[in-house]
C-alpha positions in Angstrom: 55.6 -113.0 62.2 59.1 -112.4 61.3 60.2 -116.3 61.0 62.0 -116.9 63.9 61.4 -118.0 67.7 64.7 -116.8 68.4 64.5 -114.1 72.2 66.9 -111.7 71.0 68.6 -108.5 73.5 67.5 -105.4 72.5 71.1 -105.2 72.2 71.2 -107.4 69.4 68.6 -106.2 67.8 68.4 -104.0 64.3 67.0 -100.3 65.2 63.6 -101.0 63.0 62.9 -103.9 65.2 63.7 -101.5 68.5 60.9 -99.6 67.2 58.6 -102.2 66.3 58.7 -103.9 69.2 57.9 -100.3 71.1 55.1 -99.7 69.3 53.2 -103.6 69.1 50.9 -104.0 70.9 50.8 -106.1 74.0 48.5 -106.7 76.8 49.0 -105.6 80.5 50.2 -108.7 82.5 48.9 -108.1 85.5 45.4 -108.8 84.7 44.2 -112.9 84.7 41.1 -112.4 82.6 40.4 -113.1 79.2 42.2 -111.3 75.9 39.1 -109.7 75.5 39.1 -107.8 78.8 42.9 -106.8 79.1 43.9 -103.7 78.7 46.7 -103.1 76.0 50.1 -101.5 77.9 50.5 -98.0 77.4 52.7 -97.2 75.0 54.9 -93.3 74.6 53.4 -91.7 71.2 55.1 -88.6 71.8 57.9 -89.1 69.2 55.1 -90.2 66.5 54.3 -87.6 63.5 51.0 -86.7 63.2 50.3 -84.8 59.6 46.7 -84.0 61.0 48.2 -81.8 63.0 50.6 -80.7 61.2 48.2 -79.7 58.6 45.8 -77.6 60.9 48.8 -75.7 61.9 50.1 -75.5 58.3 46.9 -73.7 57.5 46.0 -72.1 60.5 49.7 -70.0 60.2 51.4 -71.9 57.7 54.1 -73.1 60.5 56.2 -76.9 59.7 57.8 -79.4 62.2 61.6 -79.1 61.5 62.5 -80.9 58.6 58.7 -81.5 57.2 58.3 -79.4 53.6 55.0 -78.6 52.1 54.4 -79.0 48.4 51.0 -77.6 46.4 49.7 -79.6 43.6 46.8 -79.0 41.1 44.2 -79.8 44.1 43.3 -77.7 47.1 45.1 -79.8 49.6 49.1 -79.6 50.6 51.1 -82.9 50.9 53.9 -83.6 52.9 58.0 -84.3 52.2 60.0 -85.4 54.7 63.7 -83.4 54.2 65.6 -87.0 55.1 63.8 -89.3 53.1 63.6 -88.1 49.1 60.3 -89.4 47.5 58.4 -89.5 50.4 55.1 -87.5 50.2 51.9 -88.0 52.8 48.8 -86.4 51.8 46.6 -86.3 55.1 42.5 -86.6 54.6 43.3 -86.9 51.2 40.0 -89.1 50.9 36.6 -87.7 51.7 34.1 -90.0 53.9 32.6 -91.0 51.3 35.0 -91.9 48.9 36.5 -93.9 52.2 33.3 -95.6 52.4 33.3 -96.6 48.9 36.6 -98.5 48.9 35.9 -99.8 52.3 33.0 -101.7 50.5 35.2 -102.8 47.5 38.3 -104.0 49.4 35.4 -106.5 51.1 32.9 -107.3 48.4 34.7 -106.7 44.8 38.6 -107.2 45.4 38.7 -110.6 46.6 36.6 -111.7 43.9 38.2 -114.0 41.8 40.2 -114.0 39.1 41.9 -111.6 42.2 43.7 -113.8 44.5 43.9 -113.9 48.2 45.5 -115.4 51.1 42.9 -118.3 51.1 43.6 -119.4 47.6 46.5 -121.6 48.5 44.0 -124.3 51.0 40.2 -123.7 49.4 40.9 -122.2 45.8 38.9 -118.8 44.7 36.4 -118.4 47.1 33.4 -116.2 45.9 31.1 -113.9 47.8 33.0 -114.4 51.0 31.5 -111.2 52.9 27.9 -111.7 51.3 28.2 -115.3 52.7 30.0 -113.6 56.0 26.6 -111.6 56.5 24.3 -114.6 55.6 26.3 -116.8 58.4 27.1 -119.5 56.0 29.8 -122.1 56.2 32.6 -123.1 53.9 32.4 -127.3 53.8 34.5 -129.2 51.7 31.8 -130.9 48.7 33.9 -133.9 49.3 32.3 -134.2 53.1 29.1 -133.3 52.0 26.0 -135.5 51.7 23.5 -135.8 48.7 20.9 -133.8 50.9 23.0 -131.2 51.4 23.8 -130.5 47.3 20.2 -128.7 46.6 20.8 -126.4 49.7 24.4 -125.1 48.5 25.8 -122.9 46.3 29.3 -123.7 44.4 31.5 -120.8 45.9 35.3 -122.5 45.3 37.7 -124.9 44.0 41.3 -126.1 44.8 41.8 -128.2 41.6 38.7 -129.8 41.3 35.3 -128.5 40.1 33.1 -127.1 43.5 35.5 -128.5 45.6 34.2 -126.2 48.3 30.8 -124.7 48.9 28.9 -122.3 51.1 25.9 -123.9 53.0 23.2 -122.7 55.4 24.9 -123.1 59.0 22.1 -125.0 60.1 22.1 -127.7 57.6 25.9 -128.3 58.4 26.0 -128.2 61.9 22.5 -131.1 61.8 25.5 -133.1 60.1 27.7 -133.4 63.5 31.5 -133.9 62.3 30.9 -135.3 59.5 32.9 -132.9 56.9 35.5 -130.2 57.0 33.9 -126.8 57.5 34.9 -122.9 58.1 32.3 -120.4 59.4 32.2 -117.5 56.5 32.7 -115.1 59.2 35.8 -116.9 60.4 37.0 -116.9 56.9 36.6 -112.9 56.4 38.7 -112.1 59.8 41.2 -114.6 58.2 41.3 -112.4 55.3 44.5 -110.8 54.8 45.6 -109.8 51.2 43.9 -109.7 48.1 45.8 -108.9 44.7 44.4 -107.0 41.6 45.1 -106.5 38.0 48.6 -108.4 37.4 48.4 -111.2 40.1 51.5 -111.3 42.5 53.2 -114.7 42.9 54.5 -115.1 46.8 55.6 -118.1 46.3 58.2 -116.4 43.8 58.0 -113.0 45.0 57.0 -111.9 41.6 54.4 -111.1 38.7 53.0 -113.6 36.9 51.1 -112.2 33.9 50.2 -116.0 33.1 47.6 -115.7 35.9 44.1 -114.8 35.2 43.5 -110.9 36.1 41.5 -108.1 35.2 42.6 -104.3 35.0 42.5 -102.4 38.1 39.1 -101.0 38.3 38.6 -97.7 36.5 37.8 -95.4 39.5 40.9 -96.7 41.2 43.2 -96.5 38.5 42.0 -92.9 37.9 42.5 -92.2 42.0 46.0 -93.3 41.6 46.7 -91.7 38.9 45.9 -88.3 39.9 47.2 -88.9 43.3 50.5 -90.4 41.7 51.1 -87.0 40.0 53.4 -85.0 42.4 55.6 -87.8 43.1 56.2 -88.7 38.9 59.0 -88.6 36.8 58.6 -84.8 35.0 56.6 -85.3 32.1 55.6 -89.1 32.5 52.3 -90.4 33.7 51.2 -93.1 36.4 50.2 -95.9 34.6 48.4 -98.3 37.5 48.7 -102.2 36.6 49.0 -103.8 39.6 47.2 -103.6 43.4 48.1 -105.0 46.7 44.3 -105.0 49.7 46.1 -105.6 52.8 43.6 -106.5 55.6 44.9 -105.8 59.5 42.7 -106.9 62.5 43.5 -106.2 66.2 46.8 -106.8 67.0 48.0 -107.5 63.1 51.1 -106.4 61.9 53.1 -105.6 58.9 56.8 -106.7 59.7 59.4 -104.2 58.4 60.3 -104.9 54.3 61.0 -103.1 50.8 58.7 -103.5 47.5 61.1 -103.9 45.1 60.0 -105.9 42.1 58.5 -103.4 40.1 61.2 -102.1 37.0 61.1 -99.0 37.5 61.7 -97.5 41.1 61.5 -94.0 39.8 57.1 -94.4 39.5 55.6 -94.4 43.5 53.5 -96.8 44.9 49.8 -95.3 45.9 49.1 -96.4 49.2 45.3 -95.6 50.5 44.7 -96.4 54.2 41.0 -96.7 55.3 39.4 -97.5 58.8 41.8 -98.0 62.1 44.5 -95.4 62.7 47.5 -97.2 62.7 51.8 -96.4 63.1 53.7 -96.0 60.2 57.3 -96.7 60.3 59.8 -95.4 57.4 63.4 -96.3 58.1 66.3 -95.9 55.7 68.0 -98.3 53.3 69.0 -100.4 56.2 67.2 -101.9 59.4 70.3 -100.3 61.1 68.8 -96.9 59.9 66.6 -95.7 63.2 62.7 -95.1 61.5 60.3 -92.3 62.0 56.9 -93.2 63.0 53.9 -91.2 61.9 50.4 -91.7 62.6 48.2 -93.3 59.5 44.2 -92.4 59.6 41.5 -93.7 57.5 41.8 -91.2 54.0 45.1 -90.7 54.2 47.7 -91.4 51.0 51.4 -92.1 51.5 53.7 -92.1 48.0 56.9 -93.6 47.9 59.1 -93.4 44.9 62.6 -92.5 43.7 65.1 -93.5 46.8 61.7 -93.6 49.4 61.1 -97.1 47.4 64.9 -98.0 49.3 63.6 -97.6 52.5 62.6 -100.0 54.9 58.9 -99.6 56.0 55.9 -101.6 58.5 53.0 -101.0 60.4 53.5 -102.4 63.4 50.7 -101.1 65.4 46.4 -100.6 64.4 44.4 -98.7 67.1 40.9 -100.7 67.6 40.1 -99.0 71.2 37.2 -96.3 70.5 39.6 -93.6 72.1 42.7 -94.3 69.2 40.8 -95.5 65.9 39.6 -92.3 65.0 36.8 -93.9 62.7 33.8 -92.1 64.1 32.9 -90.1 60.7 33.1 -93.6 59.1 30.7 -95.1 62.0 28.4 -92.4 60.7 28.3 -92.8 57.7 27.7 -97.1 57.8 24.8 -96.2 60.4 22.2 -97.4 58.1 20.9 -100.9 58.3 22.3 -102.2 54.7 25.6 -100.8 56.1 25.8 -102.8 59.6 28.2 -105.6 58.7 31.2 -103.3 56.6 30.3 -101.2 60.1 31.0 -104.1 62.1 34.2 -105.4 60.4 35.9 -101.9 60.1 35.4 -101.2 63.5 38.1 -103.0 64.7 40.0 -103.6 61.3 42.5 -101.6 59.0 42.5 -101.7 55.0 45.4 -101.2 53.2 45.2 -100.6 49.2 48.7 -100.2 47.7 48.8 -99.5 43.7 51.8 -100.0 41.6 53.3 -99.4 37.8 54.8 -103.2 37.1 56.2 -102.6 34.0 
C-alpha cells in the first residue's frame, strides 16, 4: 500500500502513519481459523469525531465540541468547520436514503461505463456492463482463447488495443472449455473494482488531466449536487463549476494511504466528496505528515469539502467498518430489500463508495 516493505519503529515513523497504523484494521492473532472467521482487534475510538453526534447535540441545545464551529447555509441543515484546519466543512446526513441509494446504483452501473476509465483499463481495456455481467455470473475470457463455438454465446464487452479483445460469456460455456483460455469471473472483477474517473479523465500514470481522452460531462444531477453543496465553501461571488470526478471503491480491509489532491489550478474551489455505504475513519492532518491528524467518523450521506488551505492538508481513510455492529448501513439495507435491489444490497454490505468532484480548470 504505501510502496515499501521496509518494518519501520514507531519511532521512526511520521505522526499520520502513527495514526494509520492505529486505526487499520488487523485481525486477532490468536485465533488459527480462517480470515473469514477472525475477529478484527479492538481498536480505541474514543479520540474519533463523530459529527452525528455532534449534530444531535447541536440541535437538541445548540452545544459544540471545543474548537468545532457551526455555519448555516441556504438549506435546513448546519455544516461543520473545524477552528484548526481553514476550509474544512463536514456536512453530516447531508444525503437522504434515497438520494444515497441512487448514487450507490450509478457508482456501480453508469460510472465505470466507458469512455470513464477505471482501474481495469490498464490489463482488459473498457470493460462494459461489469455489474450487469457481475449479477448474471458471467466470465471475462480473452477472445484470443476463445473457440469458434463459443463466439455466438458472447457478447463483445472490452478491448486492450484490439477490436473485442475481451468478452463476457456464460460461466458454463467457459468452464466446459477446461484451461483452455484466460478468464476472470465478473464477480471477481467488480470486488477488484477500485476507481473509476468521470468527465475530464485523470492520467495516473502522469498524475494529471488529459483532456485528449475521451470523456463526457459529469452527469447533470451530480454536477447540480456539487454545485449546491460547493456553495459555502466558494470563493465570494464565484460559482462551482464541476468538470471532473474521482468513484473510489473500498472493500473490507481497503485503504486510502495518506496524500494531497493538488493538480487542480485553482486551490481556492473545494473538492465535493460524497461517502455512501460503510462507515469508515477519516483522517485530516496538516501540511505535513509530521502534523498529528484528527480522525472523524465518515457515514454513508455524509459530504466533506476541502478548499482554500484544507486542500494543503494531508488526508486517508485508513479504516471501513463491514461488521453489522460498525457499518451503520441498516436504512440502506432497507431500502435495497426488494428483489431487483439484491446484488447493489450485497456489494454495499461490506463495501464503501467514495465520489470526489472537482473544478480542473
Amino acid at each position: 500500500m504505501y510502496g515499501s516493505a521496509t518494518v519501520l519503529d514507531d519511532s521512526e515513523r511520521t505522526a499520520f502513519r502513527k495514526a494509520e497504523k492505529k486505526y487499520k484494521l488487523y485481525y486477532d492473532d490468536t485465533s488459527k481459523s480462517s480470515k473469514k472467521r477472525r475477529q478484527p482487534k479492538q481498536v480505541d475510538l474514543s479520540e474519533v469525531l463523530d459529527f452525528k453526534s455532534v449534530l444531535e447535540s447541536y440541535r437538541q441545545n445548540g452545544v459544540l465540541p471545543p474548537g468545532v464551529v457551526a455555519l448555516h447555509s441556504d438549506s435546513d441543515r448546519p455544516l461543520f468547520c473545524l477552528e484548526s484546519r481553514p476550509g474544512f466543512y463536514f456536512v453530516p446526513e447531508a444525503l437522504s436514503i434515497e438520494e444515497q441509494c441512487q448514487w450507490i446504483r450509478e457508482s456501480l452501473t453508469t460510472f465505470p461505463q466507458p469512455p470513464n476509465r477505471t482501474n481495469h483499463n490498464a490489463f482488459y481495456g473498457p470493460v462494459h456492463d461489469l455489474f450487469v455481467a457481475a449479477k448474471e455470473k458471467k466470465v471475462l475470457v480473452e477472445e484470443a482463447s476463445v473457440l469458434t463455438s463459443l463466439e455466438s454465446e458472447c457478447n463483445p464487452s472490452a478491448s486492450n488495443g484490439d477490436v473485442h479483445k475481451w468478452k463476457f460469456c456464460e460461466e458454463h460455456e467457459v468452464s466446459s472449455r477446461g484451461n483452455t483460455c484466460k478468464s476472470i469471473s465478473s464477480s471477481v472483477l467488480l470486488r477488484k473494482l477500485r476507481w473509476s474517473t468521470l468527465g475530464l479523465q485523470f492520467d495516473w500514470s502522469k498524475r494529471n488531466y488529459n483532456v485528449s481522452l475521451p470523456h463526457n460531462k459529469i452527469p447533470d444531477d451530480l454536477y447540480q449536487l456539487a454545485k449546491r453543496m460547493a456553495a459555502p465553501a466558494m470563493p465570494k461571488g464565484e460559482e462551482f463549476h464541476p468538470e471532473a470526478a474521482i468513484v473510489n471503491y473500498f472493500g473490507m480491509a481497503d485503504t486510502l494511504g495518506g496524500h494531497l489532491d493538488d493538480m487542480e489550478a485553482d486551490w481556492s474551489k473545494p473538492i465535493v466528496s460524497l461517502s455512501l455505504g460503510c462507515k469508515a475513519i477519516f483522517l485530516l492532518g496538516g501540511k505535513s505528515r509530521e502534523d498529528p491528524p484528527l480522525a472523524m467518523f465518515l457515514r454513508s450521506g455524509d459530504i466533506v469539502l476541502m478548499a482554500g488551505e484544507a486542500r494543503e492538508c494531508f488526508h486517508g481513510v485508513p479504516r471501513i467498518f463491514t461488521d453489522k455492529e460498525h457499518a451503520e448501513i441498516v436504512p440502506i439495507e432497507s431500502q435495497f430489500s426488494v428483489e431487483d435491489d439484491i446484488c447493489f444490497l450485497e456489494y454495499i454490505r461490506t463495501s464503501r463508495i467514495n465520489i470526489n468532484i472537482r473544478q480542473v480548470f
